[in-house]
NUNU-520509 format. One record per residue (C-alpha): x, y, z; residue number from 0. Coordinates in Angstrom, 3 decimals. Example, Ala and Ser with C-alpha at 12.3 -4.5 7.8 and 13.67 -1.06 7.14 Angstrom:
+----------+----------+----------+-----+
|     east |    north |       up |  nr |
+----------+----------+----------+-----+
|   12.300 |   -4.500 |    7.800 |   0 |
|   13.670 |   -1.060 |    7.140 |   1 |
+----------+----------+----------+-----+
***
This chain:
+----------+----------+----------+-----+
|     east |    north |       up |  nr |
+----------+----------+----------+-----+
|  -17.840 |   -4.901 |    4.282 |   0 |
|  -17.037 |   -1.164 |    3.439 |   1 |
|  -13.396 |   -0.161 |    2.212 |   2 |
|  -11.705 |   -3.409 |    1.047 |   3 |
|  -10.338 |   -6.125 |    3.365 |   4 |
|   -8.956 |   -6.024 |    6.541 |   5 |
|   -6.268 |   -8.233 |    4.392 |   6 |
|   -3.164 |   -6.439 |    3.411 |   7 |
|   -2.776 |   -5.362 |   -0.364 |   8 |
|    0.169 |   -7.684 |   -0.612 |   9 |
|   -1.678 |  -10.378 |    1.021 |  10 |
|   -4.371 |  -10.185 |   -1.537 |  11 |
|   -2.424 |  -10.015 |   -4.569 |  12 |
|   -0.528 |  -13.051 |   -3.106 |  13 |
|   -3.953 |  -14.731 |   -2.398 |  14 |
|   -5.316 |  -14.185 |   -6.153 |  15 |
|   -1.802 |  -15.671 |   -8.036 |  16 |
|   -1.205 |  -12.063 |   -8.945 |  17 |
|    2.680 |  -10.720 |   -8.351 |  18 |
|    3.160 |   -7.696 |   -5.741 |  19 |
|    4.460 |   -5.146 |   -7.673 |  20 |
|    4.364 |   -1.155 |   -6.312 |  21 |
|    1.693 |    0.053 |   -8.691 |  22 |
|   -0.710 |   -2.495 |   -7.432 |  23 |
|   -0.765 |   -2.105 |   -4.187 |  24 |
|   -0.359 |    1.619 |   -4.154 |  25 |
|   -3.572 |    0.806 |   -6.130 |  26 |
|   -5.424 |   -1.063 |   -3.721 |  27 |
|   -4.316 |    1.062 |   -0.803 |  28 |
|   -6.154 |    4.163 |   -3.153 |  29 |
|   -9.090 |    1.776 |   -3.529 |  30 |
|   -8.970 |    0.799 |    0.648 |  31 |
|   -8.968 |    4.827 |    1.668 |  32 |
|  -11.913 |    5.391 |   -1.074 |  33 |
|  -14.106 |    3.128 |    0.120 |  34 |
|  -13.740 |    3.735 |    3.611 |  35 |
|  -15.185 |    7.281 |    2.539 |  36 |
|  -17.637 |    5.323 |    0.013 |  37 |
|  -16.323 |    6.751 |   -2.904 |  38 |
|  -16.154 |    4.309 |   -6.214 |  39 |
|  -13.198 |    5.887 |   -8.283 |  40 |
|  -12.641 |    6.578 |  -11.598 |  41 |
|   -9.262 |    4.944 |  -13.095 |  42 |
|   -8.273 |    8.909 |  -13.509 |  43 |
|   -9.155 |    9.334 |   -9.980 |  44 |
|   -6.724 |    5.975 |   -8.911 |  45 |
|   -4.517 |    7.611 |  -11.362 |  46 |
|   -3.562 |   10.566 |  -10.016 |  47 |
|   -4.190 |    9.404 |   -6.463 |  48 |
|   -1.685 |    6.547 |   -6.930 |  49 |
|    1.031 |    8.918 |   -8.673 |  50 |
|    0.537 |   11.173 |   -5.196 |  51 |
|    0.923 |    7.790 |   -3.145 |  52 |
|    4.154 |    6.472 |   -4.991 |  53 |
|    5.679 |   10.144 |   -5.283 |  54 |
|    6.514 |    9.171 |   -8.783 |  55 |
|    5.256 |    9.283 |  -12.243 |  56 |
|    2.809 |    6.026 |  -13.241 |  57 |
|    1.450 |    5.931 |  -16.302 |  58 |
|   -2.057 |    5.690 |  -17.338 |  59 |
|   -1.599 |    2.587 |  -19.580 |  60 |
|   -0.380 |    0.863 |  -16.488 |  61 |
|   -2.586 |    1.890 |  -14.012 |  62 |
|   -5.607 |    0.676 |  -16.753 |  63 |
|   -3.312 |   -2.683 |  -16.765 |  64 |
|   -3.530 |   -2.793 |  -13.039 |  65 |
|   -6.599 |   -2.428 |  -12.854 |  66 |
|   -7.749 |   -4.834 |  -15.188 |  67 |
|   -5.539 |   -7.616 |  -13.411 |  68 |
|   -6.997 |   -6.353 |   -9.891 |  69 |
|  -11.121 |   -6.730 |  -11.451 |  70 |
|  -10.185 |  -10.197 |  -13.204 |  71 |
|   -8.860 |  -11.775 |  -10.082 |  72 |
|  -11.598 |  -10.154 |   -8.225 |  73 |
|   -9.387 |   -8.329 |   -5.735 |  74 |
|  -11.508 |   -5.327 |   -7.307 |  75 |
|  -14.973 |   -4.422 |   -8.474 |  76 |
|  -15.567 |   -2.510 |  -11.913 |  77 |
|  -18.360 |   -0.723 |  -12.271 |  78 |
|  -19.564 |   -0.146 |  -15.434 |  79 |
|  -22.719 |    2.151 |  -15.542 |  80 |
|  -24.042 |    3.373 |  -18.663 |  81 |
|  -23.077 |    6.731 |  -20.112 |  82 |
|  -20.560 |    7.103 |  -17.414 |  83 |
|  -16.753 |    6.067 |  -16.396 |  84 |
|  -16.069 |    3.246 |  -15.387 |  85 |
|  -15.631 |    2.919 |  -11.294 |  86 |
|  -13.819 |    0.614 |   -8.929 |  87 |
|  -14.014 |   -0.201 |   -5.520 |  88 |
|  -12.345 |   -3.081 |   -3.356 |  89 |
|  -15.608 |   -4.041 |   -1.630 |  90 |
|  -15.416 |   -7.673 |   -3.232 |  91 |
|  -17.054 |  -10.823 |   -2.699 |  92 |
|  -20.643 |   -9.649 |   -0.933 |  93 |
|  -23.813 |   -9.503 |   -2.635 |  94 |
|  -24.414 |   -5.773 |   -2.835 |  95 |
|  -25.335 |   -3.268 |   -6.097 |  96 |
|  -25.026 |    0.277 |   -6.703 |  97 |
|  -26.983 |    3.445 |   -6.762 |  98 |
|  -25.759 |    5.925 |  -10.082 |  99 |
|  -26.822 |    9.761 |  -10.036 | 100 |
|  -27.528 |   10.252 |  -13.791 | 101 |
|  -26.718 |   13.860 |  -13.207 | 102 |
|  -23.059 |   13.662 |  -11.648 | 103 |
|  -22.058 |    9.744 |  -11.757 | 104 |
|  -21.971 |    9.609 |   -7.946 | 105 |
|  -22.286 |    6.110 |   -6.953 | 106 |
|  -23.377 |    4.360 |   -3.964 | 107 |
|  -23.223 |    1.530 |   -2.195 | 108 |
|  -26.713 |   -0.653 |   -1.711 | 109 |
|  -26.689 |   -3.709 |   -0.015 | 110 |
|  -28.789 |   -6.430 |   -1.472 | 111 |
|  -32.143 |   -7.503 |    0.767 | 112 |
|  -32.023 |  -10.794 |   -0.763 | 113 |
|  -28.746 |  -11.506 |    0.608 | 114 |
|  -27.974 |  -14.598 |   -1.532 | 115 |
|  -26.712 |  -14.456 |   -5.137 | 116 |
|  -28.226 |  -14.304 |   -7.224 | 117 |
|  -31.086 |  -11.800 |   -5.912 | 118 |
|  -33.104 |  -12.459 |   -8.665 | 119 |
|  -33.807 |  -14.928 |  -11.279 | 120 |
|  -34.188 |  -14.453 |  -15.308 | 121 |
|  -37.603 |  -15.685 |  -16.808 | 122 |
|  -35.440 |  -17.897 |  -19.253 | 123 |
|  -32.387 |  -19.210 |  -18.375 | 124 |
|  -31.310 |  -20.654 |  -21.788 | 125 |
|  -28.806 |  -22.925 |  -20.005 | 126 |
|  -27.004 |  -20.818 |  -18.364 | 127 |
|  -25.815 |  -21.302 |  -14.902 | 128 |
|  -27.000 |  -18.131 |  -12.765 | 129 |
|  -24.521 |  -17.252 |   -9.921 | 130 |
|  -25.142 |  -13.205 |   -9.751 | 131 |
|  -27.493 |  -10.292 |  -11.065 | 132 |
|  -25.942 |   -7.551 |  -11.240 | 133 |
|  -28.573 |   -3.936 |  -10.038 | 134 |
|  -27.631 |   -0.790 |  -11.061 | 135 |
|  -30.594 |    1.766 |   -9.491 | 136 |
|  -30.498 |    4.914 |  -11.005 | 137 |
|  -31.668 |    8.385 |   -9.716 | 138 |
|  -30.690 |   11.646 |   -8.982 | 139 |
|  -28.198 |   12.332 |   -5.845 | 140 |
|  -28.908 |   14.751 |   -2.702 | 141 |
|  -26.327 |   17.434 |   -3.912 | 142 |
|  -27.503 |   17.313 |   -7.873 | 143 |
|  -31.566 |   16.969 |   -6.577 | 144 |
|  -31.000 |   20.583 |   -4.826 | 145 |
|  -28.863 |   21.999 |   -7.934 | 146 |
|  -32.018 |   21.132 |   -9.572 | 147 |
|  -34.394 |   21.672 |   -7.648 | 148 |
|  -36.042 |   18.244 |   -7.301 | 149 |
|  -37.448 |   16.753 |   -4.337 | 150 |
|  -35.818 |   14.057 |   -3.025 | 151 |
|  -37.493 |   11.168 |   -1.574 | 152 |
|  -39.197 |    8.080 |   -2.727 | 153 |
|  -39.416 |    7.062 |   -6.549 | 154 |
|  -42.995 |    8.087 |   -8.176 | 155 |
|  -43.120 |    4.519 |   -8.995 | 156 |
|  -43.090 |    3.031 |   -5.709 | 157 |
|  -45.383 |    1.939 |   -3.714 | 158 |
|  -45.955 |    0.942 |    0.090 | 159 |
|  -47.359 |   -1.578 |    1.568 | 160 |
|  -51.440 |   -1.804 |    1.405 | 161 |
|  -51.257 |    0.513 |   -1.426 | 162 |
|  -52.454 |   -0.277 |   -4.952 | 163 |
+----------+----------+----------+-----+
***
């Protein structure tokens, strides 16, 4: 699922006990457009796309409160890679991670091959109840591997099948 639900915004909010005010789903619309281009947005980014949306001023203190609301009712996703801002996308309930350029923060989605949550298990558990792992795989993006002149392809580290 790419770009949020087929569900309206309003719908949603409804759906996760949140009230339907303006900024949120002007929000979530942002969110719905980004990720049918597969773009995971920076609360700056929702920020001033929002503002453009509503035709009006919005704050960034609320759109921060928004968007905390939206990721704790899981209507949104944050993303939270190291060293970089965090990102949010509506592609919600699916098991899928995220590729990070350490270069430019361009983040992608990956969908997980072991389709069930969670994809992998910890050695110890120490009573916890496991219900997701959360991947972040980290690299260099097309655009910043010809900037610098790397070759793109597979990770020296990986191996194929029938190799040692």
């Amino acid at each position: 699922m790419s770009g949020g639900s087929a569900q309206r915004p309003d719908s949603r909010l409804r759906a996760a006990g949140l009230r339907v005010t303006e900024p949120r789903v002007a929000i979530i619309r942002v969110l719905d457009d980004a990720g049918v281009g597969h773009e995971h947005l920076t609360a700056a980014q929702v920020a001033d796309r929002a503002r453009k949306s509503l035709g009006r001023a919005l704050s960034v203190q609320a759109v921060y409160d928004c968007l905390n609301a939206l990721a704790g009712a899981s209507v949104v996703r944050r993303i939270e890679p190291a060293g970089h801002p965090m990102r949010y996308e509506t592609r919600v309930g699916d098991n899928h991670h995220h590729l990070v350029c350490r270069v430019c923060g361009r983040t992608a989605d990956v969908d997980c091959s072991a389709s069930s949550a969670p994809c992998l298990s910890p050695s110890q558990h120490s009573g916890f109840v496991v219900d997701e792992a959360e991947i972040t795989f980290w690299g260099t993006c097309p655009d910043c591997a010809v900037s610098t002149g790397e070759r793109p392809g597979p990770s020296p580290h990986s191996t194929t099948r029938g190799e040692p």
